[in-house]
Structure formats: structure tokens, C-alpha cells
N, C-alpha and C positions, 0 to 999 in steps of 0.2 A: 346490494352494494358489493363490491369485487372488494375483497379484501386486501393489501399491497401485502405482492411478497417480500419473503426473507432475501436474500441473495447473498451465498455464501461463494467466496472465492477460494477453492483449493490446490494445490500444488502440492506437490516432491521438496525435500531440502535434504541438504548433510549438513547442515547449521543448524538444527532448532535452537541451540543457548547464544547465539550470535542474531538471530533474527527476535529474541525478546528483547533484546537489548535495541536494536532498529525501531521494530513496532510500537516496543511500550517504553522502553526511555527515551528516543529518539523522537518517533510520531505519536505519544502520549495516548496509545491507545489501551485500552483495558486488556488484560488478560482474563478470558472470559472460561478457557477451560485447559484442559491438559489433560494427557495419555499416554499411558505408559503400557508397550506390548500389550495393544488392542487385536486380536488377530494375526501379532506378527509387525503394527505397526506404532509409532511415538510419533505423538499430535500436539501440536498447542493451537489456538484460537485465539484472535484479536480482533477486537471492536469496540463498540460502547453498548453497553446495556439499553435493553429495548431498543436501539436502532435496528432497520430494515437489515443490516447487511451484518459479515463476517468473516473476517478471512482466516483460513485453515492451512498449518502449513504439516505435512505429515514427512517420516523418514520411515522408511520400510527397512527393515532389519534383515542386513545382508544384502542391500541394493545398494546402486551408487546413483544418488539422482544427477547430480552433475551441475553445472552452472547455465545458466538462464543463456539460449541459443542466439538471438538478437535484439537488437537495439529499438526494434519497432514495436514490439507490443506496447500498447499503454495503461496504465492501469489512474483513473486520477481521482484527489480528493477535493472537493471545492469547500474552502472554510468561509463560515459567513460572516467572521470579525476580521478586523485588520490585525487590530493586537495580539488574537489569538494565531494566526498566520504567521507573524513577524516572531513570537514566543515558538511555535515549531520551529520553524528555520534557527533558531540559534538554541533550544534543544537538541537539534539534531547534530548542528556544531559542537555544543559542550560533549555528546554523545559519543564522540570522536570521526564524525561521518562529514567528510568534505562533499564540495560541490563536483561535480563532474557534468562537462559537455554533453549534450541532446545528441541526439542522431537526427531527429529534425529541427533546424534549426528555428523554427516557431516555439517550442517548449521554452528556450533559452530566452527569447524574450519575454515572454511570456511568465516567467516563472525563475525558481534556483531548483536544481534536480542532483540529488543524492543517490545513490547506490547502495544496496540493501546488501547481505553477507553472499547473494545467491549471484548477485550482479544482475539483478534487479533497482535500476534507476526509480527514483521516487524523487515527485520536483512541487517544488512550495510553488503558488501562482497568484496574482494578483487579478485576474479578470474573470467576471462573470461565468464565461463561457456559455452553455447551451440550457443552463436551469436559469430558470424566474425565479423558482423558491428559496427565499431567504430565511424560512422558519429552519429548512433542516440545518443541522449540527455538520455533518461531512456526509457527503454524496460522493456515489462513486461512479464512475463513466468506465466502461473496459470498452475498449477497441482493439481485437484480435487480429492480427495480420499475418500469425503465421502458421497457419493449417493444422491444427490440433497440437502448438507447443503451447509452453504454460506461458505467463504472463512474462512480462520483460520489461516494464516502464511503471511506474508510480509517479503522477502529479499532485502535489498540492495546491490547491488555488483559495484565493479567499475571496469570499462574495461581499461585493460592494463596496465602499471606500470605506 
């Protein structure tokens, strides 16, 4: 049997204390680790324990990573409860994080999409999308569009009515 990998999503920021605020008060995800002048870099980590995945967001000391290049990357999560979908979306409101317009305008209907400290969009969704599985927690889908830039979209979606 193939074991399912981990998949961890990493990037650059000049926000680490601005993006725990997003991740974990906003999209209520765990703060799984943290680092401080690892080699030269400061790290934090978000997800949920024992899930497949992670996202890593690092700041290299004495770099400037910069703000998220365009509009089209996407990065999405698919929630399997309504209630729990409708309770992020207005965590992320209490969080201080308004909605902002898609660059495609499919997300917009599909969903409400926020903007992370990096300007990084991240959008709550109401439809299935491309999984069947309804056992997992949040699933993440990335679709890269821009030739070795870092992520630029976050979806929220929530599976099933």
C-alpha cells in the first residue's frame, strides 16, 4: 500500500506576526511549529495535526520577500461542514480581514475570498469542487500559474450542503 504523502506548502513573508493572525485566528488553523534564526531563517507552520498537509511560511534575515506577484495563483481549502465554512468566513471578518474581488471571476461566485498580510487572497466556497471525499477535515488543491512564483490565492470551500 502507498502511503499518502504529507504536502507541505512553503513560501517567503515579511509578516510572520501578521500571517498567525490570518492562519490561526482568522482560518482557525493550528500553530503546529515555530523558529527562530534557523540557519539565518524565522518560520512558523499551520495546519491541523495529523492532517496530510502544512503550510510553512519562512522570513530570511536580511531579505525582503515582498508581496505575492499576481492574482492567479490559487491555493484552496474545501470544508466538509456548512456551519464550519460559514463560522471561518465570519472569523476571518471578526479577524479584521474584509472580502476582496477574484481575478477570476468564478471564485467570486463560487465562494468569499480574503486577502492574507502577504496579498495573498484566500476565499471561503460553497461547492464540492473536484474531491468526492467528504471524510477529510480541509483539503487543499494549489494550481500554479506562475512559473516558479509563490502561491497568490487561497479558497475556502465547504463540501456538501
Amino acid at each position: 500500500m502507498i502511503a499518502v504523502p504529507i504536502l507541505r506548502v512553503a513560501r517567503p513573508s515579511d509578516n510572520l506576526n501578521a500571517l498567525m493572525r490570518f492562519y490561526g485566528q482568522g482560518l482557525g488553523l493550528t500553530l503546529l511549529s515555530r523558529f527562530e534564526d534557523h540557519e539565518g531563517f524565522d518560520g512558523i507552520m499551520f495546519g491541523r495535526e495529523g492532517a496530510a498537509y502544512h503550510f510553512e511560511f519562512t522570513r530570511a534575515r536580511g531579505h525582503v520577500a515582498g508581496r505575492a506577484p499576481t492574482a492567479e495563483n490559487l491555493l484552496v481549502f474545501y470544508l466538509p461542514d456548512a456551519n464550519e465554512w460559514k463560522a471561518v468566513v465570519h472569523r476571518m471578518r471578526n479577524a479584521g480581514f474584509d472580502p476582496v474581488p477574484a481575478f477570476n471571476p468564478y471564485w467570486d461566485r463560487e465562494g468569499v475570498i480574503f486577502e492574507d498580510p502577504d496579498g495573498i487572497p484566500s476565499c471561503t466556497n460553497s461547492q464540492l469542487g473536484h474531491s468526492s471525499d467528504p471524510e477529510f477535515l480541509c483539503h487543499a488543491l494549489l494550481q500554479h500559474r506562475c512559473q516558479g512564483r509563490y502561491l497568490r490565492t487561497a479558497r475556502l470551500t465547504k463540501l456538501g450542503n
